[in-house]
N, C-alpha and C positions, 0 to 999 in steps of 0.2 A: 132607507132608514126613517120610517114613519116617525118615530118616537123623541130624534133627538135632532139636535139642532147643528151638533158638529164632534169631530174626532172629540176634541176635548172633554166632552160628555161621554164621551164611552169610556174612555181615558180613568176618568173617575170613576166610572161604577166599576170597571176593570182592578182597580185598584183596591176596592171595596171586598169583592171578589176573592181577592187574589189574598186570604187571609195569612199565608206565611211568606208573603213577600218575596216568593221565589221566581215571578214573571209567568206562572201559569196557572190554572185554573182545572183542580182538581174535581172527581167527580162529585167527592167528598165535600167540597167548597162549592159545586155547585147546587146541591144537594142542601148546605144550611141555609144560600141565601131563597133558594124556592121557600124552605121551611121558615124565614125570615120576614116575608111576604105572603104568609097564610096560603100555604102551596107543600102541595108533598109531591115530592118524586120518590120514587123506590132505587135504592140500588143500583137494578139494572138498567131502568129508563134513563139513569144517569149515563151511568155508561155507555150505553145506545145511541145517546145523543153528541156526546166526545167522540164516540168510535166513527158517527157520519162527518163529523165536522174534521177531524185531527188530520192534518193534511200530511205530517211528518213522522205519523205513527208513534208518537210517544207516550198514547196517552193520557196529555193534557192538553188544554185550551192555552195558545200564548194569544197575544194581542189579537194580531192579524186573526187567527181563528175565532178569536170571541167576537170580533167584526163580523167576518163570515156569517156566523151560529144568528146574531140579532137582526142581519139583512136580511133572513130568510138562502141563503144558498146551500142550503144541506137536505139531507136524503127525509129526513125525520117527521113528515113537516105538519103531523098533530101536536107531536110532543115540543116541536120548537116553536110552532103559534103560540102554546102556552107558556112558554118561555117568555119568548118577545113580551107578552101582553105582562108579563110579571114584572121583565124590565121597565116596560112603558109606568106600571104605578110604582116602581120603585123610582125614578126619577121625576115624576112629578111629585113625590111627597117627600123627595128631600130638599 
């Protein structure tokens, strides 16, 4: 976890995330905050990147998987460099 300094850090951007408060992280949601951070993902690359990281098949990103997805341990790993790097300046500019 190059970017952050500890759980509690992800904790919060997880939370930022997680715009309906339901404890998971949609593709949809993942989707605004890329679009948040001067970043587009399409649809499907949303998707693509839920579907390597979703350990539980439901879907969505919960905590532990949005861990996973920012340490780098999924299948994806253009579309999730560019991920990471989006989280890195989102957490340095808040």
């Amino acid at each position: 976890m190059d970017y952050y300094s500890s759980i509690a850090d992800l904790r919060r951007i997880f939370v930022r995330f997680d715009s309906n408060g339901d404890g998971k992280v949609s593709s949809t949601e993942l989707r605004l905050f890329m679009w948040s951070v001067g970043e587009e993902l399409i649809p499907e690359d949303a998707a693509s990147v839920i579907q390597s990281i979703d350990l539980n098949g439901d879907g969505l990103l919960d905590f532990d998987e949005f861990v996973r997805l920012i340490s780098g341990k999924g299948d994806k790993e253009e579309e999730e460099r560019e991920l990471r790097e989006a989280f890195g300046m989102y957490l340095m500019e808040d």
